[in-house]
C-alpha positions in Angstrom: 28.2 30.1 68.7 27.4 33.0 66.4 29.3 31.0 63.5 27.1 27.9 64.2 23.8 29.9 63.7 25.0 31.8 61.0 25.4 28.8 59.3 22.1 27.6 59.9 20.6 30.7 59.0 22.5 30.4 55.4 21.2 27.1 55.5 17.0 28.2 55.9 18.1 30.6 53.3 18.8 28.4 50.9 16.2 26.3 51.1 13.6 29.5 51.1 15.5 30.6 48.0 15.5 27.2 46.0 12.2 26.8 46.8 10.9 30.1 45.6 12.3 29.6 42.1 10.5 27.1 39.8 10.7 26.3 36.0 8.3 25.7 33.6 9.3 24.0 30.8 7.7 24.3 26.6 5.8 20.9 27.4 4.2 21.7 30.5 1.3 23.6 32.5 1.5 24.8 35.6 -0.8 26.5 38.2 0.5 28.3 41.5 -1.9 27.7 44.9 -1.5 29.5 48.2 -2.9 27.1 50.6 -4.5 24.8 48.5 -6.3 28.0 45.8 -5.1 28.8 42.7 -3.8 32.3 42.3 -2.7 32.0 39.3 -3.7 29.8 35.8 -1.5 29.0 33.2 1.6 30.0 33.9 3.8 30.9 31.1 7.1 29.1 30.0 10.2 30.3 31.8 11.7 31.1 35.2 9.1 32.1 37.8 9.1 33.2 41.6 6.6 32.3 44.6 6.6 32.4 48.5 8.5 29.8 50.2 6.0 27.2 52.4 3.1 29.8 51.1 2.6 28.7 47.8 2.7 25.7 45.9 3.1 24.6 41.9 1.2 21.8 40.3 2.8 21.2 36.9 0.8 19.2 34.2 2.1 17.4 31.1 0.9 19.9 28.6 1.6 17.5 25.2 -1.2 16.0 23.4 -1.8 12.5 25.7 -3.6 9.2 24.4 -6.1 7.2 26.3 -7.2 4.4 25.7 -10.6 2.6 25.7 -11.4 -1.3 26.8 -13.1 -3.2 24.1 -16.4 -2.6 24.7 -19.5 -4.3 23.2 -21.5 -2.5 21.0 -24.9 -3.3 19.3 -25.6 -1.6 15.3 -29.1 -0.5 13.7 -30.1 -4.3 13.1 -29.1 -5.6 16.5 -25.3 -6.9 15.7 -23.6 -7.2 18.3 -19.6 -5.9 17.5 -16.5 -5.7 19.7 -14.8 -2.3 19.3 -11.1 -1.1 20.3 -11.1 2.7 20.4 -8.1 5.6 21.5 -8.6 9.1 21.7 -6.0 11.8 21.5 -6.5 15.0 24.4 -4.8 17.9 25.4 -5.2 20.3 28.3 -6.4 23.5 27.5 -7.9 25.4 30.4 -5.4 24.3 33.1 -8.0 26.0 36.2 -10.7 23.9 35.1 -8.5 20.3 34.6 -7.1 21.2 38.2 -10.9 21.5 39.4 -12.7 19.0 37.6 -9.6 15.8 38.3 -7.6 17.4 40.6 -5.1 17.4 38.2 -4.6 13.3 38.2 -4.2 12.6 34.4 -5.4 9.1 35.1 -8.6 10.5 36.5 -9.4 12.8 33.9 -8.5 9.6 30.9 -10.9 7.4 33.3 -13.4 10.6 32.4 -12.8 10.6 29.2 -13.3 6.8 28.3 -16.4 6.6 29.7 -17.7 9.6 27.5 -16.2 7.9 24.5 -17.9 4.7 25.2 -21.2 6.1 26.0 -20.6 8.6 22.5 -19.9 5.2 20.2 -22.7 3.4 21.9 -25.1 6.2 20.5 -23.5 6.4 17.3 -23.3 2.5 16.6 -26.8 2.3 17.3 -28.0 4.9 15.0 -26.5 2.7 11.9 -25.6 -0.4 10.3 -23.0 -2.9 10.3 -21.7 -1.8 6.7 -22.2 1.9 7.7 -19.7 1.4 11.1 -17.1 -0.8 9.8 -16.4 1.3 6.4 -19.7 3.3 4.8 -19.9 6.2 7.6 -16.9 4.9 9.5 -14.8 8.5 9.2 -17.7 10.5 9.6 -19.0 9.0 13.0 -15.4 9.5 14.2 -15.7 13.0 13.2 -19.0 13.9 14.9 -17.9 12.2 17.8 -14.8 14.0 18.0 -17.1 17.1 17.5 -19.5 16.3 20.3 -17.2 15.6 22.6 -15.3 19.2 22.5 -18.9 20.9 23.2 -18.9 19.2 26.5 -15.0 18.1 27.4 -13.8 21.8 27.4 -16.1 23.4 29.5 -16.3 20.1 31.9 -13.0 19.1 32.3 -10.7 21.8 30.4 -9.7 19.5 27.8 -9.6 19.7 24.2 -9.6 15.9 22.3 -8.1 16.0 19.3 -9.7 12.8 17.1 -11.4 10.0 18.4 -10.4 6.4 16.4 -11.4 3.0 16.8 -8.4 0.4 16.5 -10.9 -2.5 15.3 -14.1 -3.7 15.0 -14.7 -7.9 15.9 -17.6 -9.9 15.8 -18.5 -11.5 19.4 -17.0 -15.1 19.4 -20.4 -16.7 20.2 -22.2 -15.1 17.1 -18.5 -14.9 14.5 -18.9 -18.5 13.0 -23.1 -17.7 12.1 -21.8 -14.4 10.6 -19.4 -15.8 8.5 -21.5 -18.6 7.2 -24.0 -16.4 6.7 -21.5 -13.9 4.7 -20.5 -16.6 2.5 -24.0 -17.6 1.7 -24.7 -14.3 0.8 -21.7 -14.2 -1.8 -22.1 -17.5 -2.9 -25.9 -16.2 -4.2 -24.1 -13.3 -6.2 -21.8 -15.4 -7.3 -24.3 -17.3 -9.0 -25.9 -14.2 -10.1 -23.1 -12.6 -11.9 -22.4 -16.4 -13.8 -26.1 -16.5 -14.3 -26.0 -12.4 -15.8 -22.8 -13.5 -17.7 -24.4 -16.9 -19.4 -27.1 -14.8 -20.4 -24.6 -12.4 -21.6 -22.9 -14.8 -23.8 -26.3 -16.6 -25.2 -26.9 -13.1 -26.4 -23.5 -11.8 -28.1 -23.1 -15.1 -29.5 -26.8 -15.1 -31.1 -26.0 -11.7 -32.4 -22.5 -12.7 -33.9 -24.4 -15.6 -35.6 -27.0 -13.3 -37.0 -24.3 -10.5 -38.3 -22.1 -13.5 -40.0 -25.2 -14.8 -41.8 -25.9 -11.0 -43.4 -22.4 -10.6 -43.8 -21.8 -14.1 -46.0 -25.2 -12.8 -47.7 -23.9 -9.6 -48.6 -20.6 -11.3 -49.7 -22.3 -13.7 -52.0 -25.0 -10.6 -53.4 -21.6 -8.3 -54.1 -19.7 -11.6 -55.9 -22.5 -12.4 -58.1 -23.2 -8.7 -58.8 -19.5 -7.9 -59.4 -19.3 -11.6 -61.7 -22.2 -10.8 -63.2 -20.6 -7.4 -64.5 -17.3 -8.8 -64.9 -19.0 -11.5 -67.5 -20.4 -8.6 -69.3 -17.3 -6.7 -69.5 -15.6 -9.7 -71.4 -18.3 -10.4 -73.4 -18.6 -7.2 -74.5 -14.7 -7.3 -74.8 -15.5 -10.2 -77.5 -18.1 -8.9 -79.1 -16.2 -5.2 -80.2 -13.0 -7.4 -81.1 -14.9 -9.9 -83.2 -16.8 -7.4 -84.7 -13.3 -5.1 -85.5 -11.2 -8.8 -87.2 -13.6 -11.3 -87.4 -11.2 -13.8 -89.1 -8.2 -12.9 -86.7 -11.2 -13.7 -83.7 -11.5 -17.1 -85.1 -7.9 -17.8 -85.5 -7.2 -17.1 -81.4 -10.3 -18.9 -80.4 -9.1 -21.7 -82.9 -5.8 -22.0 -81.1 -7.1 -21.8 -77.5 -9.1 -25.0 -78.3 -6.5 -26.4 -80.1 -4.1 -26.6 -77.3 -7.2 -27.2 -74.4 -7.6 -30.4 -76.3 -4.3 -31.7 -77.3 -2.6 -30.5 -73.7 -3.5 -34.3 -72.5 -1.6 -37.1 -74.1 -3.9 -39.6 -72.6 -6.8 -38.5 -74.7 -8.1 -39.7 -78.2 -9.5 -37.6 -80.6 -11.5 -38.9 -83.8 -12.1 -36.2 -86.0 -11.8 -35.9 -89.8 -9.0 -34.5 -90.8 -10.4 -32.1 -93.7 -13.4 -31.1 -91.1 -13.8 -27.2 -91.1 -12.1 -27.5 -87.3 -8.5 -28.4 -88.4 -8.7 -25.0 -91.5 -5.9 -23.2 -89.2 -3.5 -26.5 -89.3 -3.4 -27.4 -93.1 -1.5 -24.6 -94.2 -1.2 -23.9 -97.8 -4.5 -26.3 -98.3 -6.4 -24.3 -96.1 -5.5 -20.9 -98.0 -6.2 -22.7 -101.3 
């Protein structure tokens, strides 16, 4: 009899004893109740202690968690309507208030947080453009967002989020097919802007390229004539200062430059008299008599 309730007596004691040990691990937070009220926030990593069937641990994943947002419709400065895909990243950081605000049901608190994030980007899409929200101002609505958020979220619900992203940005099915044909209207008309800019263009550099060849054949012709022109001088002066040095040895070379312009051709006939005053170089000893 005695060993019988001994053993049950060891038995109750183990149980009190597992049950007043707990662990709390690097990626978690924990809280400790006593009949449903916290006692104690934020319990530190490691090995702890509390009274069996009196108190009780709520442990909470203490990582930084995603949640994610439906595709929501959204309307921009000029009325376009655009279909947006949005996450945000969240971790607890005052462990009392999460416990409080959700009691501590991590869906609850994402459910929270979606909402706020939906009502933030309707705000924020409405106060601009389409080409401001899909890639002018994109990163900076993000980041105010993100920023307004933590004024509220921390204090609320004892979360901190981290950065607020949208996945993608559609157009509504029923209004797609208008936008694109409208898009391509629009670049069509540039299109035919830039070829109209460029033909322009072209008319002009070509005009100019006609007016600089005509100076420049101009200018080539001025400096030819100029530089025959003083060429011819050269030579003549040349002549004149040789003639004037040997004026029989001058007539001798110019004699036999004509004489072999004009008998260079064998299909050419000649009548000349053979003792005319031309022919003095080719007599010989006649002519020096």
């Amino acid at each position: 009899m005695k060993s019988t309730f001994a053993g049950i007596l060891m038995f109750f004691l183990f149980i009190a004893g597992s049950d007043a040990v707990f662990v709390v691990r690097e990626t978690e937070r924990a809280i400790l109740l006593q009949f449903g009220q916290i006692v104690e926030s934020d319990l530190e990593p490691g090995l702890h202690f509390k009274l069996p069937w009196v108190n009780t641990v709520r442990k909470f994943d203490g990582r930084v968690l995603t949640v994610t947002a439906e595709a929501q419709r959204y309307l921009t400065l000029e009325q376009k309507a655009l279909v947006v895909d949005s996450f945000a990243k969240w971790r607890i950081v005052d462990v009392e208030k999460y416990y409080t605000s959700s009691s501590g049901e991590e869906s609850r608190t994402s459910n929270l947080l979606a909402q706020r994030i939906n009502d933030g980007l309707r705000n924020k899409f409405g106060e601009r453009d389409l080409q401001e929200v899909v890639s002018g101002q994109r990163d900076l609505l993000m980041e105010e967002l993100t920023r307004e958020l933590n004024q509220s979220t921390a204090e609320e619900y004892g979360i901190e989020v981290i950065d607020v992203r949208v996945k993608q940005i559609e157009l509504p099915l029923d209004v797609r097919s208008s936008v694109y044909e409208r898009m391509t209207s629009e670049r069509q008309r540039e299109a035919q802007q830039l070829r109209s800019r460029g033909n322009e263009l072209a008319i002009g550099i070509e005009a100019d390229a006609d007016r600089q060849e005509a100076v420049l054949l101009v200018e080539a012709y001025r400096d030819a004539e100029r530089i025959r022109g003083e060429g011819d001088a050269i030579a003549a002066a040349t002549y004149a200062s040789a003639f004037s040095r040997n004026e029989e040895f001058y007539a001798f070379t110019r004699s036999l430059n004509s004489y072999q312009e004009s008998f260079s051709s064998k299909g050419d006939v000649l009548l000349l008299d053979p003792d005319s005053e031309y022919f003095k170089y080719l007599r010989g000893s006649t002519a020096e008599q």
